[in-house]
ZALUM-680991 format. One line per 3 residues: number of its first residue (from 1); their letters; for each residue x, y, z of N, C-alpha, C, O, CB. Coordinates in Angstrom, 1 decimal. Glycine has a CB too. Example, Ala and Ser with C-alpha at 12.3 -4.5 7.8 and 13.67 -1.06 7.14 Angstrom:
<atoms>
1> AS> 13.2 -5.7 7.8 12.3 -4.5 7.8 13.2 -3.3 7.8 14.2 -3.3 8.5 11.3 -4.5 9.0 | 12.8 -2.2 7.1 13.7 -1.1 7.1 12.9 0.0 7.9 13.4 1.1 8.0 14.1 -0.6 5.7 .
</atoms>
This chain:
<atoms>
1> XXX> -45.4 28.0 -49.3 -44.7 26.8 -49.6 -43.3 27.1 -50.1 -42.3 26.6 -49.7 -45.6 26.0 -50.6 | -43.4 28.1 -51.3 -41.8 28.5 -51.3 -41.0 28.9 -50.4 -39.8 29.0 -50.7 -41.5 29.2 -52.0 | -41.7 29.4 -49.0 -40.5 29.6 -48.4 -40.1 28.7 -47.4 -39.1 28.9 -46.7 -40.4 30.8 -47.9 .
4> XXX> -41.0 27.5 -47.2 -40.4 26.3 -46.6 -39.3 25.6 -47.8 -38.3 25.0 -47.4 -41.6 25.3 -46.1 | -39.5 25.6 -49.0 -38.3 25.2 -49.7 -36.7 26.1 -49.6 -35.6 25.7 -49.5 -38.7 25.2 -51.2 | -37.3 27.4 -49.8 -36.3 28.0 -49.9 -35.3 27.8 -48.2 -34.1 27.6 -48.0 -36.9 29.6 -50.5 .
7> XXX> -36.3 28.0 -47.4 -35.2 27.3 -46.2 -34.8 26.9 -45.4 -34.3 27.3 -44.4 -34.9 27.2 -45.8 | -35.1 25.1 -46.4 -34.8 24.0 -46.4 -33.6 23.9 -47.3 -32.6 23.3 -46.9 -35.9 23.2 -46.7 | -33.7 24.6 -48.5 -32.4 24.4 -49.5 -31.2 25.2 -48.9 -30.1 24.8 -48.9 -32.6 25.0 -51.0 .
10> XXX> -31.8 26.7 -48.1 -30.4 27.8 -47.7 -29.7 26.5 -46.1 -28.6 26.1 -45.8 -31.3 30.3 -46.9 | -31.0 26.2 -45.6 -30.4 25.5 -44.5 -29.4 24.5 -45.0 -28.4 24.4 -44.3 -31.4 24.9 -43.7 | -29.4 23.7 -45.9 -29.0 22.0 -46.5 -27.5 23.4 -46.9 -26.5 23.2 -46.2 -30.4 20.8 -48.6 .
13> XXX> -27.3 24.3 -47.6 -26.4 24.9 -48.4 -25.8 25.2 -46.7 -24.6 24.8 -46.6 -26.9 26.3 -49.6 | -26.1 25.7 -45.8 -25.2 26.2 -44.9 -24.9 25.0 -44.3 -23.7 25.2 -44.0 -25.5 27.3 -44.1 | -25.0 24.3 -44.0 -24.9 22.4 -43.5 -23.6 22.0 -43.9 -22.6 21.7 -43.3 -26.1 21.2 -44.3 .
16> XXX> -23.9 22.0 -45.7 -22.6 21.9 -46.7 -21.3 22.3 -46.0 -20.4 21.7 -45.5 -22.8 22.9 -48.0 | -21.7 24.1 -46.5 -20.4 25.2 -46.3 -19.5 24.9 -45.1 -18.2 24.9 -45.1 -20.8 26.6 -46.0 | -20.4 24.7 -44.1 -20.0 24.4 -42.6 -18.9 22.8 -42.7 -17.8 22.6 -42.5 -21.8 24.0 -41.6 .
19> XXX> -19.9 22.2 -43.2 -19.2 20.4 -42.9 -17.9 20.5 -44.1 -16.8 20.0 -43.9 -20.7 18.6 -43.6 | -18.2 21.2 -45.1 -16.7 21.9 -46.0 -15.4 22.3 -45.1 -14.3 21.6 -45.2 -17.2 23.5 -46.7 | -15.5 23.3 -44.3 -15.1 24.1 -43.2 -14.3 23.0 -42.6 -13.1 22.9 -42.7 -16.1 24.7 -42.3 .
22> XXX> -15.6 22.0 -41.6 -14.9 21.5 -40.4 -14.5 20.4 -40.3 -14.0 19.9 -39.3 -15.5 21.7 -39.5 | -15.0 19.5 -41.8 -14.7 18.2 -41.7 -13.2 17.8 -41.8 -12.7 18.4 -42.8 -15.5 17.7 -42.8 | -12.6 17.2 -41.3 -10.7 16.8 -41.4 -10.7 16.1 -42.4 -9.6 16.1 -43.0 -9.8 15.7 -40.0 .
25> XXX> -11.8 15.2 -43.3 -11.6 14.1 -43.9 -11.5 14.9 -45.6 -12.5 15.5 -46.0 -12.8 13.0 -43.6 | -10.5 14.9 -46.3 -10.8 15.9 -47.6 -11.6 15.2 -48.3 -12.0 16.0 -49.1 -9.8 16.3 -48.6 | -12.1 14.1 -48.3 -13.1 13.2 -49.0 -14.8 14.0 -48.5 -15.5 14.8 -49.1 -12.9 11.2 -48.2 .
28> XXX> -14.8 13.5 -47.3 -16.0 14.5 -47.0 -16.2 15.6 -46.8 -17.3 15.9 -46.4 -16.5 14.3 -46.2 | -15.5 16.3 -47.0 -15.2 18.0 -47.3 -15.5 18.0 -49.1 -15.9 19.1 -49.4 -13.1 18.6 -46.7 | -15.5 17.5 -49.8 -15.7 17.1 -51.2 -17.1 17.0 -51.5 -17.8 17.6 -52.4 -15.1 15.8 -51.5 .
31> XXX> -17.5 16.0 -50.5 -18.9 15.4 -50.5 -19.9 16.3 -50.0 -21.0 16.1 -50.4 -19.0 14.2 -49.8 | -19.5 17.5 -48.9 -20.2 18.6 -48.2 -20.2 19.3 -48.9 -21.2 20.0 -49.0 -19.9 19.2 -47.2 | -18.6 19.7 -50.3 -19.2 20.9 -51.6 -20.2 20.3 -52.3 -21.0 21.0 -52.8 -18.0 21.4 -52.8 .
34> XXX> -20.2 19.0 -52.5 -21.1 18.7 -53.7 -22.6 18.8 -52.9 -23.6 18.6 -53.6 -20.8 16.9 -54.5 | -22.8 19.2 -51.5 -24.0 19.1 -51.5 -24.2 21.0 -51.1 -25.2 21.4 -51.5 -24.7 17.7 -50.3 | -23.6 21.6 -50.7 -23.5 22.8 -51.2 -23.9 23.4 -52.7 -24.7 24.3 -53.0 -22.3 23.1 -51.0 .
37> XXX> -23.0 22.6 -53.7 -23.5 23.0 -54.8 -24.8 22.4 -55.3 -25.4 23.0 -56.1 -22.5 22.7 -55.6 | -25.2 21.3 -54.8 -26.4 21.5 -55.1 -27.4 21.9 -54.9 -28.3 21.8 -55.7 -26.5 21.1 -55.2 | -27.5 22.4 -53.7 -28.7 23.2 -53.0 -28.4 24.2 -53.1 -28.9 24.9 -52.2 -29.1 23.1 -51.7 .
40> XXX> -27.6 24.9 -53.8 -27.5 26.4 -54.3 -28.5 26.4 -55.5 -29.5 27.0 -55.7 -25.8 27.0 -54.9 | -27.8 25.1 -56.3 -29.1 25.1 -57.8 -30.0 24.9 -57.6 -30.7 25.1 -58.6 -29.2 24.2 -59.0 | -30.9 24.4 -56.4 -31.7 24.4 -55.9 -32.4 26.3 -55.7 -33.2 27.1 -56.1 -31.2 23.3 -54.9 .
43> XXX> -31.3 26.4 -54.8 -32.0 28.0 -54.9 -32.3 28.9 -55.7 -33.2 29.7 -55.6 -31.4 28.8 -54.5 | -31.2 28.6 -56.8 -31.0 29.2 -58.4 -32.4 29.0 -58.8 -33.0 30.0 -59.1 -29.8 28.4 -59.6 | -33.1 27.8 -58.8 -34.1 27.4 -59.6 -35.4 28.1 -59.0 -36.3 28.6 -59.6 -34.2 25.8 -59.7 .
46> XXX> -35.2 27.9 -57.4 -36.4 28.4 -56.8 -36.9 30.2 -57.1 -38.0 30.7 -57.0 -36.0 28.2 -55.1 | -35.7 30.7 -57.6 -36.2 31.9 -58.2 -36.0 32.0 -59.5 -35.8 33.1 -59.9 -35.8 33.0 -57.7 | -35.9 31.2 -60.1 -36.2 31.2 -61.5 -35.2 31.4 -62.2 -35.5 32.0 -63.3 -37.1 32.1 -61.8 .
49> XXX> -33.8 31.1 -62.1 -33.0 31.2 -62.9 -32.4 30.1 -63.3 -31.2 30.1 -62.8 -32.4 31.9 -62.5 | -32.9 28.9 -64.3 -32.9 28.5 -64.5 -31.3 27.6 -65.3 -30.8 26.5 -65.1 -33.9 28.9 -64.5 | -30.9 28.8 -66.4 -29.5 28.8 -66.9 -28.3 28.5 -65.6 -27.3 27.8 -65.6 -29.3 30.3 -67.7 .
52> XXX> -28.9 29.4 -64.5 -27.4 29.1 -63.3 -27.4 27.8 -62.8 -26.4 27.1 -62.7 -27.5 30.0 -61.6 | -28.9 27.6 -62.5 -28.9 26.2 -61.8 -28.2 24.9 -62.7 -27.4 24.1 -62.3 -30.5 25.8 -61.5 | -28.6 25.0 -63.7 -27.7 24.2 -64.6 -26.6 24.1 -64.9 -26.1 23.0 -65.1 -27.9 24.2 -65.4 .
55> XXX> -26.0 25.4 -65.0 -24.5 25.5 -65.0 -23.8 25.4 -63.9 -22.6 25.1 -64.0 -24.0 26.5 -65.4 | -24.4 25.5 -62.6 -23.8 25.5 -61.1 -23.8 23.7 -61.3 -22.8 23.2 -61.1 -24.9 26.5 -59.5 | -25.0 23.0 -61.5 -24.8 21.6 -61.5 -23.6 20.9 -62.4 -22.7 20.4 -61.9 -26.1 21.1 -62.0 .
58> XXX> -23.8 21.1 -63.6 -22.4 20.8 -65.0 -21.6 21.1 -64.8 -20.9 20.2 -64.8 -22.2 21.1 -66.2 | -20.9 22.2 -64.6 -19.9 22.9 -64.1 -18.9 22.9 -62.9 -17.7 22.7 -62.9 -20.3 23.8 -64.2 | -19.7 23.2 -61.6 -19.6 23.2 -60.4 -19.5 21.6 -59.6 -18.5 21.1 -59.2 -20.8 24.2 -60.1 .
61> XXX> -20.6 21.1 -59.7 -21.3 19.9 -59.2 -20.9 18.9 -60.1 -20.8 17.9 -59.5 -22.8 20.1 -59.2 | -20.5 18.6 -61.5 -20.1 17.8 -62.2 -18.8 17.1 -62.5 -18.3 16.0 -62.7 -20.5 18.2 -62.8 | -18.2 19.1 -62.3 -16.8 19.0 -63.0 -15.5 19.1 -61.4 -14.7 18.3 -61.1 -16.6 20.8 -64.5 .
64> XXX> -15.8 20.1 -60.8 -14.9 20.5 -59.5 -14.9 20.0 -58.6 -13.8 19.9 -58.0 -15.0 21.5 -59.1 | -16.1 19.4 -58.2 -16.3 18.2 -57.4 -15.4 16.9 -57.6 -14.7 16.5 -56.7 -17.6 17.8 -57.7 | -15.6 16.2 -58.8 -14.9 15.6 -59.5 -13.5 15.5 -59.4 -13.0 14.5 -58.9 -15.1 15.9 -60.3 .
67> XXX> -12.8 16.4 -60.0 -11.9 16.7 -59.8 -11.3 17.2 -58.7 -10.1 17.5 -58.7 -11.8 17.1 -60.6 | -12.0 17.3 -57.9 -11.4 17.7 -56.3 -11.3 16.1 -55.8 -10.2 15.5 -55.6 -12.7 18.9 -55.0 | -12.2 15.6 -55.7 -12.3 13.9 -55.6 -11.0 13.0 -56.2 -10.2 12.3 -55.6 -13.8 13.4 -56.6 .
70> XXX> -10.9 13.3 -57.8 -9.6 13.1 -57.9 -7.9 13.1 -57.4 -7.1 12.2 -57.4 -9.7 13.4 -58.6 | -7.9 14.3 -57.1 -7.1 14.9 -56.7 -6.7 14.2 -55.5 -5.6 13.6 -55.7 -7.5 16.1 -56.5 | -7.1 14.0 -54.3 -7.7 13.5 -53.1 -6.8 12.0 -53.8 -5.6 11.9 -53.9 -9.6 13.6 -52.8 .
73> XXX> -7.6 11.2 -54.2 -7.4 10.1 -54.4 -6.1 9.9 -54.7 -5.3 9.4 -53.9 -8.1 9.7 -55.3 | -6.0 10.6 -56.3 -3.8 10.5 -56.2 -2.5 10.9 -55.3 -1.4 10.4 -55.3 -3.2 11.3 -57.2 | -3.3 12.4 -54.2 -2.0 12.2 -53.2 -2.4 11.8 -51.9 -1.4 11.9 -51.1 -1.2 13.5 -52.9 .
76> XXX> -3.4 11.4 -51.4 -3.3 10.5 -50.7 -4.7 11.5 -50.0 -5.1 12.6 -50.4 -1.7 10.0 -50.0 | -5.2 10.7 -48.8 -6.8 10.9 -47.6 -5.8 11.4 -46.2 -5.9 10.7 -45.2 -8.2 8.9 -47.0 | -5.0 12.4 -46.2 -4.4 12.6 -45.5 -5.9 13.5 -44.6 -6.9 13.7 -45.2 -3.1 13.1 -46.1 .
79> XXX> -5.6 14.0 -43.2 -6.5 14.2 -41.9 -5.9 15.9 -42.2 -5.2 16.1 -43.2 -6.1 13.3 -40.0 | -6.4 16.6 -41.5 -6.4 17.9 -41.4 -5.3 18.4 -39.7 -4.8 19.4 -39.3 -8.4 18.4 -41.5 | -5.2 17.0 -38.9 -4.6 17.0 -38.1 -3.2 18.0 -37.9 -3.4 18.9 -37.1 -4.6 15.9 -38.1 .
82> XXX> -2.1 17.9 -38.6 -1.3 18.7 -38.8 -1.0 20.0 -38.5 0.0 20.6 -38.0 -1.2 18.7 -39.5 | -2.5 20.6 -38.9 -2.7 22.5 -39.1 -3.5 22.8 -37.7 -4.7 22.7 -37.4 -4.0 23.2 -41.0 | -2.5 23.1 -37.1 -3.1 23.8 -36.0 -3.5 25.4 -35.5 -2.7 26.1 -34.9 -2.3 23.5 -35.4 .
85> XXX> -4.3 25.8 -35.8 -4.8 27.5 -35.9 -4.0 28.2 -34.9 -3.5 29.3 -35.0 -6.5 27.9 -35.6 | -3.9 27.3 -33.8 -3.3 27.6 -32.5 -1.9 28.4 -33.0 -1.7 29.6 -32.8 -3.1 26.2 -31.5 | -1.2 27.7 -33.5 0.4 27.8 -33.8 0.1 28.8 -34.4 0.7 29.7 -33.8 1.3 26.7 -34.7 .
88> XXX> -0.8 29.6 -35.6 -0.5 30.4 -36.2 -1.8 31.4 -36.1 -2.9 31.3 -36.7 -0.1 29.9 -37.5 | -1.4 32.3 -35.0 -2.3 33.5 -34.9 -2.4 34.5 -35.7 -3.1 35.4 -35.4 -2.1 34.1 -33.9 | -1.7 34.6 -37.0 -1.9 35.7 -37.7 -2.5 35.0 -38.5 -3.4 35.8 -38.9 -0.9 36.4 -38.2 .
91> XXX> -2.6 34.0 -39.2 -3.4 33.6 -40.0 -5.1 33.3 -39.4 -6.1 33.3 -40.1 -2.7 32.4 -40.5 | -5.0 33.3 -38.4 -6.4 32.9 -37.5 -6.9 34.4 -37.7 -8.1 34.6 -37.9 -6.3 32.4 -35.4 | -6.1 35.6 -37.7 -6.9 36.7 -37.4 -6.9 37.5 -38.9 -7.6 38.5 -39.0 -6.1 37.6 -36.1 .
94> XXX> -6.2 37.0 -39.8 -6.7 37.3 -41.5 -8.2 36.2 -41.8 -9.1 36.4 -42.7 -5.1 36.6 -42.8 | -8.0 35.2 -41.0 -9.6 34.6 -41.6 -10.5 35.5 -40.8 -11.6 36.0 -41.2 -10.1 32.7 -41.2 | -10.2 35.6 -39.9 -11.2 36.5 -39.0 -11.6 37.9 -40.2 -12.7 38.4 -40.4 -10.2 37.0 -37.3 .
97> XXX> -10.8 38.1 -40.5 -10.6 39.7 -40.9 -12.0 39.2 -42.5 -13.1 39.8 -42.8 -8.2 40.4 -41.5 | -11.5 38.1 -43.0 -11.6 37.8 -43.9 -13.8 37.5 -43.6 -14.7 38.2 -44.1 -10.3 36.6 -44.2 | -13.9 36.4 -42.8 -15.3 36.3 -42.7 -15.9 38.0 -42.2 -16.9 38.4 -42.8 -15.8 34.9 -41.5 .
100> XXX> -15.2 38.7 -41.4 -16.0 40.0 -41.4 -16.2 40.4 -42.5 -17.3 40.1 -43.0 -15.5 41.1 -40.6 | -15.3 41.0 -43.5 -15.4 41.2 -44.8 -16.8 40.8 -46.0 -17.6 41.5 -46.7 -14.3 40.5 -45.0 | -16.6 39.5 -45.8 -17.5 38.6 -46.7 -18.6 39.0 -45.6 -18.7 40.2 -45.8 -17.0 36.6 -47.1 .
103> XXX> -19.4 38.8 -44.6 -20.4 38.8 -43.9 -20.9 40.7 -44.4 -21.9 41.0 -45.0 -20.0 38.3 -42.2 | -20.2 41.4 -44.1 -20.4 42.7 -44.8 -20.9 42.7 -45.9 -22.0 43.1 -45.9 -19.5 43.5 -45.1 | -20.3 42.4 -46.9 -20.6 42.1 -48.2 -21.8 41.7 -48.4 -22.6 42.4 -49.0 -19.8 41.2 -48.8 .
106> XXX> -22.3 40.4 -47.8 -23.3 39.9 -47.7 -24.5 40.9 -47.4 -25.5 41.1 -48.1 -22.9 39.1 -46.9 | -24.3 41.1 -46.6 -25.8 42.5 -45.5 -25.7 43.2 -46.8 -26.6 43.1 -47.6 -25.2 43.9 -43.3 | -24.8 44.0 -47.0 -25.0 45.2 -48.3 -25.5 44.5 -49.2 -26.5 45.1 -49.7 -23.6 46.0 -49.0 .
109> XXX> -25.3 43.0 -49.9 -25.9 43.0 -50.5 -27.3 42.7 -51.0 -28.0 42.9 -52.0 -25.4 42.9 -50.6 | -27.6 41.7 -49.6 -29.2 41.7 -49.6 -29.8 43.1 -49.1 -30.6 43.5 -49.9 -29.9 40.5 -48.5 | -29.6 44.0 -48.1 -30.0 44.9 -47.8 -30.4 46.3 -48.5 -31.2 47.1 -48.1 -29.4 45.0 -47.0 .
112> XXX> -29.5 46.2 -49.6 -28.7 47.8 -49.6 -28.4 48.0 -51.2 -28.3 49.0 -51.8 -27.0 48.0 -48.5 | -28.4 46.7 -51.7 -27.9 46.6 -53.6 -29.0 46.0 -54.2 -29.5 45.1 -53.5 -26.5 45.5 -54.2 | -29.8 46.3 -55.5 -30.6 46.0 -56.1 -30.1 44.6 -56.3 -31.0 43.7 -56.3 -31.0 46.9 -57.1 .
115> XXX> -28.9 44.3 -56.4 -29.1 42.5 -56.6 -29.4 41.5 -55.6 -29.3 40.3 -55.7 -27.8 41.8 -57.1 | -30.1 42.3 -54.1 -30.4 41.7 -53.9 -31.8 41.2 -53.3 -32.1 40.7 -52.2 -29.7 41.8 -53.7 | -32.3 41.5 -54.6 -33.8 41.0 -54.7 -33.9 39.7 -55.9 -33.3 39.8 -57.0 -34.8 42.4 -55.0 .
118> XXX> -35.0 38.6 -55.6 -35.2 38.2 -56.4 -35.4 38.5 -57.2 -34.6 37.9 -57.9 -35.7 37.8 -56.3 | -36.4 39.5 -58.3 -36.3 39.8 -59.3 -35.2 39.9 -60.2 -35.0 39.5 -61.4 -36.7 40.6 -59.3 | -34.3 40.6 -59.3 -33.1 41.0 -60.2 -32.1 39.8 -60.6 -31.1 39.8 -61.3 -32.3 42.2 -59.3 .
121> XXX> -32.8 38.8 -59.6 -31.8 37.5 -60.0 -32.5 36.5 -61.3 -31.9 35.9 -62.2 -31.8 36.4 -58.4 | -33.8 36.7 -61.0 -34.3 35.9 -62.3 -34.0 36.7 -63.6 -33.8 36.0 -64.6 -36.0 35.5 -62.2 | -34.0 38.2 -63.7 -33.8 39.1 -65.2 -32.8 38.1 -65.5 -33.0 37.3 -66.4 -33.3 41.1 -65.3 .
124> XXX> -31.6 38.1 -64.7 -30.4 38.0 -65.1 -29.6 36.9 -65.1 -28.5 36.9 -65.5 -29.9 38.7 -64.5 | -30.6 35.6 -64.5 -30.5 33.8 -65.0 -30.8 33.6 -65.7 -30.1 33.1 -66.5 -30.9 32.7 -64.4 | -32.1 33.8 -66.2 -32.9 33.0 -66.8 -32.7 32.9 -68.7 -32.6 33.9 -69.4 -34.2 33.5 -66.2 .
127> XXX> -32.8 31.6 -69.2 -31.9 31.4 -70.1 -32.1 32.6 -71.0 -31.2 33.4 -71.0 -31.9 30.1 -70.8 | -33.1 32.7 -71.7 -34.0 33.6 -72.8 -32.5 34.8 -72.5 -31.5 34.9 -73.2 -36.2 34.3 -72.2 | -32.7 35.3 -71.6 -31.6 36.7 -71.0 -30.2 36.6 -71.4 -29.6 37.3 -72.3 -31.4 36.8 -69.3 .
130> XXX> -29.6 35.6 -70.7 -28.4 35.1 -70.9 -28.1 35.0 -71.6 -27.0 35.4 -71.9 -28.2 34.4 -70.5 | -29.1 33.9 -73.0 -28.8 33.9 -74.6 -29.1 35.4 -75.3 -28.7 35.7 -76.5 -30.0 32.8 -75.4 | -29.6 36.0 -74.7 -30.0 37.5 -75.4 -28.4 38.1 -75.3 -27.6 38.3 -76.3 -31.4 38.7 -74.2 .
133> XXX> -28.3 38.2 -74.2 -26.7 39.0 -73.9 -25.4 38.2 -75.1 -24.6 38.6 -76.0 -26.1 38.7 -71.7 | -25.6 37.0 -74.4 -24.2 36.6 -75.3 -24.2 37.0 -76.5 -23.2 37.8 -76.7 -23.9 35.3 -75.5 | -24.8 36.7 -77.4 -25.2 37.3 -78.9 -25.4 38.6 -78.8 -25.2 39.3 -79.8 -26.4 36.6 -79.6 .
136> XXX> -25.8 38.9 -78.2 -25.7 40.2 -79.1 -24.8 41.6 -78.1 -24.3 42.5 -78.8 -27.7 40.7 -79.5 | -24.6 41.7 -76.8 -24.0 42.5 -76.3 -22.7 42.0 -75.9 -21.9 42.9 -75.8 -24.7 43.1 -75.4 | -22.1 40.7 -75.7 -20.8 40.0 -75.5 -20.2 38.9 -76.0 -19.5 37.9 -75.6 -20.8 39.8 -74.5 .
139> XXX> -20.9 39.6 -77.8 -20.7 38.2 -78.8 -18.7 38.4 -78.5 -17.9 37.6 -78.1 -21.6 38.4 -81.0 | -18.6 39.4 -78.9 -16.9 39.4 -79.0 -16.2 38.8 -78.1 -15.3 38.0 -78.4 -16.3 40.7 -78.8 | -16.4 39.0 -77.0 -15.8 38.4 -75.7 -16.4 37.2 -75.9 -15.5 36.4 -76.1 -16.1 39.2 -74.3 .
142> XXX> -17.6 36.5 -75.9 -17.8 35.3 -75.9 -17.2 34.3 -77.2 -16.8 33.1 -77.0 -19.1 35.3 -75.8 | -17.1 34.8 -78.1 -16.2 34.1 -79.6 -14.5 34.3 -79.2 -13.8 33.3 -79.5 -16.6 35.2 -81.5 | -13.9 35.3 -78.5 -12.6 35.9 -78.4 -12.0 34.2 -77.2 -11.0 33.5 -77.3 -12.8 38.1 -77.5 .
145> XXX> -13.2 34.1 -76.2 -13.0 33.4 -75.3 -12.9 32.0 -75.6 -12.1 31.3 -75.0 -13.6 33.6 -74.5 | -13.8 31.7 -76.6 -13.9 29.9 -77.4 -12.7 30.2 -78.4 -12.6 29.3 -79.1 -15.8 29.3 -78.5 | -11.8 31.1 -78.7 -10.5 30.8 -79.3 -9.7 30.7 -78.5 -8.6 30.3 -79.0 -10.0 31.6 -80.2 .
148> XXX> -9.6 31.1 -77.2 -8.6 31.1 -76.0 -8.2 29.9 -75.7 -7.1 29.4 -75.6 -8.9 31.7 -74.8 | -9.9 29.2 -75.4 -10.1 27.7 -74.6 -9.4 27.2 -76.1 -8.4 26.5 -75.9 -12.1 26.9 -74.0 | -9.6 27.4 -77.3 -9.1 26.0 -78.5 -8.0 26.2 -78.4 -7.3 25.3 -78.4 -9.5 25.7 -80.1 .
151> XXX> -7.4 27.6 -78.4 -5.6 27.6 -78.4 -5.0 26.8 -77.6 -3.9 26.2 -77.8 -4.9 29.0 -78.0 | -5.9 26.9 -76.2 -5.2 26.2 -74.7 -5.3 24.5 -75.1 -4.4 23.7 -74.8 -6.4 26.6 -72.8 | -6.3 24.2 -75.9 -7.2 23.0 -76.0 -5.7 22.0 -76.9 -5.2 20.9 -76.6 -9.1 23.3 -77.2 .
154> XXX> -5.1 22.9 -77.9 -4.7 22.5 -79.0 -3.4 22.6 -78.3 -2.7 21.8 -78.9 -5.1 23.2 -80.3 | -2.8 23.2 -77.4 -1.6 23.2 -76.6 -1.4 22.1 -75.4 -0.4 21.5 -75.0 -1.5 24.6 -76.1 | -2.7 22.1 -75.0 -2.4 20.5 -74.2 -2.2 19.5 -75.0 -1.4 18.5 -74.7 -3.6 19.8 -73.2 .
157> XXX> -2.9 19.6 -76.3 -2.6 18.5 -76.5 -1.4 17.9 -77.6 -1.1 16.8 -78.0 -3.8 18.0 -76.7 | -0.9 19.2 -77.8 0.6 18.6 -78.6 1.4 18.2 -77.2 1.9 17.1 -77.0 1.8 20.3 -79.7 | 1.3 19.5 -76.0 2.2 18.8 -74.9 2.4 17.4 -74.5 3.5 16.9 -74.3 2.0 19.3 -73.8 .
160> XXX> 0.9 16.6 -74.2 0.8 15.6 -74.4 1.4 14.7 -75.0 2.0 13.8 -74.5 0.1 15.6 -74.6 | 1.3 15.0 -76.7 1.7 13.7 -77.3 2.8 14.1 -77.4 3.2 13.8 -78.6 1.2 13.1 -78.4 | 3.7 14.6 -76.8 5.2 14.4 -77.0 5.7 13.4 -75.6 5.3 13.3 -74.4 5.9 16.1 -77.0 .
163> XXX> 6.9 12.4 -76.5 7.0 11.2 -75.5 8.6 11.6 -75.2 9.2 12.2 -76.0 6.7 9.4 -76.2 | 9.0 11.3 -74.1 10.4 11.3 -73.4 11.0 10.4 -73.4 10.5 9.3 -73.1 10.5 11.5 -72.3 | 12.1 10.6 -73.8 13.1 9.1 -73.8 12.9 8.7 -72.5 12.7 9.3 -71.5 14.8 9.2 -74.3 .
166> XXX> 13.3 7.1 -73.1 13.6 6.1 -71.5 14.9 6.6 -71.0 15.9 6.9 -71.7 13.7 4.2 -71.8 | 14.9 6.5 -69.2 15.6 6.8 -68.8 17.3 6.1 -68.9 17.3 4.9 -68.9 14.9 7.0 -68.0 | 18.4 6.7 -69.0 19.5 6.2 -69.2 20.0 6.0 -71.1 21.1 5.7 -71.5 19.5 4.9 -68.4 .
169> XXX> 18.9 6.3 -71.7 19.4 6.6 -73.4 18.7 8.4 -73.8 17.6 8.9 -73.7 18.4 5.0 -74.9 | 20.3 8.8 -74.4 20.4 10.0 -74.9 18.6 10.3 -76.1 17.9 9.3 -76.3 22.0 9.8 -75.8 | 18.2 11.3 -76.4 17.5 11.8 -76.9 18.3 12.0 -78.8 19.2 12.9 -79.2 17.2 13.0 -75.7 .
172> X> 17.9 11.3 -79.5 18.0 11.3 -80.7 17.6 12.5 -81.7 17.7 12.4 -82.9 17.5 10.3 -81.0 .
</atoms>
């Protein structure tokens, strides 16, 4: 039975990636990541890593989605029409270069790297783990990094409240 879920979810995830790819509309190219991202957490969960799936949802699925959606909305639902692969054969043959690459990657790493076995995916999701590591083997880097985000946090927002004169009177 898990491996009719498992693929049902990898199938729904390559459906996504694909309709990501080929869709012209950036709205539904948005709507093909959000369903990418969520049949990855889907996968996440199916082996037990429970911390990814959650953060791939909040994070991923919550926040980039979102804000890709936004984005869209303020400069406009423009078509993909324009970009013709044709016109530009060197760029056709760097993606090319590029999916061989990533497809390599891929084979080595289910085939050929210990990460790519289930086990090695649940040690290394699952929350108990994840909370083990942060505290105690990458407390530094994890505290070093929540002063980075408040420095950045505390710098948007003076930039923010600073207001610009109306246009055509000097700055007092």
């Amino acid at each position: 039975m898990e491996w009719f879920f498992f693929a049902l979810f990898g199938l729904a995830a390559l459906v996504g990636s694909l309709g990501v790819v080929l869709s012209r509309n950036a709205v539904h190219s948005a709507l093909f990541l959000l369903l990418n991202f969520a049949a990855s957490a889907l996968l996440f969960l199916l082996l037990g890593a429970q911390f990814l799936a959650m953060a791939q949802i909040l994070v991923y699925a919550g926040a980039i989605v979102v804000l890709f959606i936004f984005v869209v909305m303020l400069i406009g639902n423009e078509t993909m029409d324009d970009f013709v692969a044709r016109e530009r054969p060197a760029l056709r043959l760097a993606a090319l270069a590029l999916v061989a690459l990533f497809l390599a990657g891929g084979v080595y790493t289910v085939f050929f790297s210990p990460w790519g076995s289930a086990q090695g995916i649940a040690d290394y999701g699952a929350v108990e783990s994840v909370g083990r590591l942060l505290f105690t083997r990458y407390l530094l880097p994890f505290e070093l990094a929540s002063v980075i985000l408040l420095a950045a946090m505390i710098g948007a927002i003076i930039l923010a409240g600073r207001t610009k004169p109306p246009l055509g009177r000097p700055e007092e």
